[in-house]
C-alpha positions as semicolon CSV with decimal commas, in nm:
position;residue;x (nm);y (nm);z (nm)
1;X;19,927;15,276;6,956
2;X;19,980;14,976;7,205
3;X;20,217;14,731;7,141
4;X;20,075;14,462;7,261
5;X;19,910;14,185;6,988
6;X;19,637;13,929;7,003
7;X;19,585;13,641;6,799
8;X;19,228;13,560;6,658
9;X;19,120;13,201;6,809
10;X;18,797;13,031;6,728
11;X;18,578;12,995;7,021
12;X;18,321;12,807;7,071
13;X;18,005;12,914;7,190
14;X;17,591;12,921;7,152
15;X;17,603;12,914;6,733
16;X;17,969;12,956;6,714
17;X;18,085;12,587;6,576
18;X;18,484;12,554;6,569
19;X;18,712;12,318;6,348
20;X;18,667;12,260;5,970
21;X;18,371;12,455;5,822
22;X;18,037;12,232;5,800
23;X;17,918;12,401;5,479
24;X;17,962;12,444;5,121
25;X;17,944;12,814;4,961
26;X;17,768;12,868;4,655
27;X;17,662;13,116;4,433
28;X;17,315;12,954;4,418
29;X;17,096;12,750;4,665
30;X;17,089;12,369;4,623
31;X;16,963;12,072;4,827
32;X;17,231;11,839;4,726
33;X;17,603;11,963;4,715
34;X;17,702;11,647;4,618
35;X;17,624;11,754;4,311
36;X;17,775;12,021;4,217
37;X;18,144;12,104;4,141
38;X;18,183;12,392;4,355
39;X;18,571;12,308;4,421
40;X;18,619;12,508;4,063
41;X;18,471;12,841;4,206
42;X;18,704;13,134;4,197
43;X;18,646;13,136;4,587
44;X;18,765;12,786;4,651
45;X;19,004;12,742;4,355
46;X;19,383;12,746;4,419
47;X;19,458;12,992;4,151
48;X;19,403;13,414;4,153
49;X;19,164;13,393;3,869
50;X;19,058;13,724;3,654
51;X;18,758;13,925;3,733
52;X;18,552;13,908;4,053
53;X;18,529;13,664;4,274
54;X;18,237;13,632;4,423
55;X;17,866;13,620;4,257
56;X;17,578;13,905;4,330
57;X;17,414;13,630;4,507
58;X;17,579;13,412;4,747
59;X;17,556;13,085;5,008
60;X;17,645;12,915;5,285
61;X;17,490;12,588;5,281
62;X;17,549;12,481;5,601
63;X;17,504;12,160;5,845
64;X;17,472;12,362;6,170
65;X;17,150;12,435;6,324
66;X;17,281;12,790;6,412
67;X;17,528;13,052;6,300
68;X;17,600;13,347;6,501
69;X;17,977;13,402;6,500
70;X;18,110;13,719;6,421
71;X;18,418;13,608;6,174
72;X;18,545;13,249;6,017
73;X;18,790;13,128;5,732
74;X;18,734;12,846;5,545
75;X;19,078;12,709;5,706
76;X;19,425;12,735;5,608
77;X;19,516;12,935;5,338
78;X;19,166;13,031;5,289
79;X;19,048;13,258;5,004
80;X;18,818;13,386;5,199
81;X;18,646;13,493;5,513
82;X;18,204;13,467;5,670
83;X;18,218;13,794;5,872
84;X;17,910;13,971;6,042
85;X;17,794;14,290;5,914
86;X;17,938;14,436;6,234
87;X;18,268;14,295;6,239
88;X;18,302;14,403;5,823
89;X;18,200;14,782;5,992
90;X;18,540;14,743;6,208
91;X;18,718;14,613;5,936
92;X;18,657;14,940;5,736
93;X;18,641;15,154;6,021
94;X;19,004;15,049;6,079
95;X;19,094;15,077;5,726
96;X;19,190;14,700;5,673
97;X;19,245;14,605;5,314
98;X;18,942;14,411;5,164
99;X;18,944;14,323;4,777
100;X;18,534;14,193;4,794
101;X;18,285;14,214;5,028
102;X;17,936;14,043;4,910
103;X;17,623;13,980;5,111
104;X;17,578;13,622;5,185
105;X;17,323;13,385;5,279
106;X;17,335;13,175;5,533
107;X;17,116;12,860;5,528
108;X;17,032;12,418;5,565
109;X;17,010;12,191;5,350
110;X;16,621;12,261;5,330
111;X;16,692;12,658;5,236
112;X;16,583;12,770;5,567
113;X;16,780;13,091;5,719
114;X;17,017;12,970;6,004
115;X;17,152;13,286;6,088
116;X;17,087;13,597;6,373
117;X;17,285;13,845;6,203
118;X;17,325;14,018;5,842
119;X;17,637;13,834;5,698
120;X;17,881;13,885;5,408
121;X;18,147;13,728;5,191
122;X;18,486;13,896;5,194
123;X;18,832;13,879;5,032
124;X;19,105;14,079;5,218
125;X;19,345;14,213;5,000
126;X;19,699;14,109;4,939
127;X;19,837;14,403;5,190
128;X;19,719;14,282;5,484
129;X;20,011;14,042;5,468
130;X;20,296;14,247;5,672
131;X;20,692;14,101;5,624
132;X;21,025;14,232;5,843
133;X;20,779;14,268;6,133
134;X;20,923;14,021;6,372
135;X;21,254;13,992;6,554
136;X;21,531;13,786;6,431
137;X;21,516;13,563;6,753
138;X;21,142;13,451;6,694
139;X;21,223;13,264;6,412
140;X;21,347;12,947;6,440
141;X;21,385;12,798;6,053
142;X;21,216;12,732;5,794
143;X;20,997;12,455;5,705
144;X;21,036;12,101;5,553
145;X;20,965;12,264;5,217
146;X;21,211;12,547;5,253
147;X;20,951;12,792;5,149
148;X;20,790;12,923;5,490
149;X;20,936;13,008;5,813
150;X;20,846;12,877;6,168
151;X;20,843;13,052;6,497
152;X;20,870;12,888;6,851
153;X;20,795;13,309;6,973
154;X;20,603;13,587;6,856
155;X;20,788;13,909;6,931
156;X;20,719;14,242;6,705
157;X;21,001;14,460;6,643
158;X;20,954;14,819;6,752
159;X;20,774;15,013;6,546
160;X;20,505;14,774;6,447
161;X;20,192;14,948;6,408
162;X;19,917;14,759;6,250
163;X;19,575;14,676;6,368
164;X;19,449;14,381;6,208
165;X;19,725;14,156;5,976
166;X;19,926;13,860;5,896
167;X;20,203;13,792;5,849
168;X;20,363;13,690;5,499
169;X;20,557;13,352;5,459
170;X;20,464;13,227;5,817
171;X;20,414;12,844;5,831
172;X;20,014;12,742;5,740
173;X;20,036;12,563;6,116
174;X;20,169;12,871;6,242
175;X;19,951;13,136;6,077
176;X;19,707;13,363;6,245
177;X;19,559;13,683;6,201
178;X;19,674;13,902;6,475
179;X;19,517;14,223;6,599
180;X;19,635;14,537;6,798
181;X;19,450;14,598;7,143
182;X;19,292;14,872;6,983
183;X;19,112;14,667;6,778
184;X;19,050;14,431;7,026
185;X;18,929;14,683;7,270
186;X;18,687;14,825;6,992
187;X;18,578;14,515;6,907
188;X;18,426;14,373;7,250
189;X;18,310;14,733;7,299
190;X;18,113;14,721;6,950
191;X;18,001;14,370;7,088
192;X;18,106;14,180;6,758
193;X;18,370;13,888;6,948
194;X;18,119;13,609;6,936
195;X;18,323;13,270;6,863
196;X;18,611;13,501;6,879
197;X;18,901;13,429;7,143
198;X;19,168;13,741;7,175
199;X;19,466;13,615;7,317
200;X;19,820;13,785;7,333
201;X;20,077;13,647;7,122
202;X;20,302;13,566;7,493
203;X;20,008;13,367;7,597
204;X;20,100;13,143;7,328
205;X;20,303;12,821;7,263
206;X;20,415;12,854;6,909
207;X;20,631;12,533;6,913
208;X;20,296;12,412;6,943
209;X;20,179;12,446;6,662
210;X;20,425;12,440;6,447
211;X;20,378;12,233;6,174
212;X;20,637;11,904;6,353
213;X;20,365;11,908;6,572
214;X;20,076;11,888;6,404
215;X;19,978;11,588;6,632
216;X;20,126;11,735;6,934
217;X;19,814;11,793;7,100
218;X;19,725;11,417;7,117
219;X;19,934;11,341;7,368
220;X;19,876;11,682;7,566
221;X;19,604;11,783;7,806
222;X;19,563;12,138;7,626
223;X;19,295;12,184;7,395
224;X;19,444;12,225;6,965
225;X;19,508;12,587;6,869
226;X;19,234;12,677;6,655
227;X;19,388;12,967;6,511
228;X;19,161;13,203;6,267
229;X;19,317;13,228;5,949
């Protein structure tokens, strides 16, 4: 297996919005979201509650005119993950740990199907999280709260062989899922990459984006790393 790792970026591209997620999910269609309290659904909600998570019938209720990226989180920390039906064929294909997968609409305001591809709902499970996989030297402290770590490097020991992972206690700023070239290299030949950026973990300033530099990019020419998480 190669050694060398990618991180997942958002790209954007024809249906492939980037930045915070313009839509609520829901297990049931409704014009105004406004109105309901979907902040207390297992999906969204802080907690690991009992049972499953998602509903037999699920939505994205979306602002976009268009969706036709192949994988998104809800953001940091997310619960959760909008992949393509192709991209959740890789996923198993490579044997990546998923707790839920549910088929999900995707839809406006109005109801109307905003979508070019079959999508569903996943949760990954807790294994994909991978500790004691980097060097010593790529870590460069730990966080104001004392409770993640930073890196200003990413450099996997020898031995590493996963395909598609994160990695456990790594600052929120900081955390990406990463991929082997394998998977990469399966990936853009199954043609499921749309929105997705691969780009090797060198090719990456880490300081960056760690999380006492949150602003950095403000006063920097470089776009904000727009990591997938």
């Amino acid at each position: 297996m190669s050694s060398r790792y990618y991180a997942l970026l958002e790209k954007k591209e024809r249906g492939c919005p980037v930045g915070a997620m313009q839509g609520v999910v829901y297990d049931k269609f409704v014009e105004n979201v406004l109105d309901v309290n979907y902040g207390e659904k297992p999906w969204y909600n802080y907690r690991d509650l009992p049972g499953r998570m998602f509903s037999d019938e699920m939505f994205l209720i979306s602002r976009d005119k268009l969706i036709s990226y192949d994988i998104r989180s809800s953001g940091a920390n997310s619960k959760f993950h909008i992949v393509s039906r192709g991209f959740l064929e890789i996923l198993i294909d490579f044997s990546i740990p998923i707790n839920e997968a549910q088929s999900i609409a995707i839809v406006d305001s109005k109801g109307r199907d905003i979508s070019e591809k079959e999508y569903h709902i996943i949760s990954f499970g807790s294994d994909i999280y991978k500790e004691g996989v980097l060097e010593e030297s790529s870590i460069v402290g730990l966080n104001e709260f004392e409770d993640c770590f930073v890196v200003d490097r990413i450099e996997f020991k020898d031995g590493v062989e996963f395909d598609f992972f994160k990695i456990k206690n790594l600052d929120l700023a900081q955390s990406a899922i990463f991929c082997s070239e394998e998977f990469a290299r399966e990936a853009a030949k199954r043609k499921v990459v749309a929105g997705v950026e691969f780009r090797g973990v060198d090719e990456i300033d880490w300081a960056s984006a760690s999380p006492d530099n949150l602003l950095g990019f403000l006063a920097s020419e470089s776009e904000p790393l727009l990591f997938i998480q």
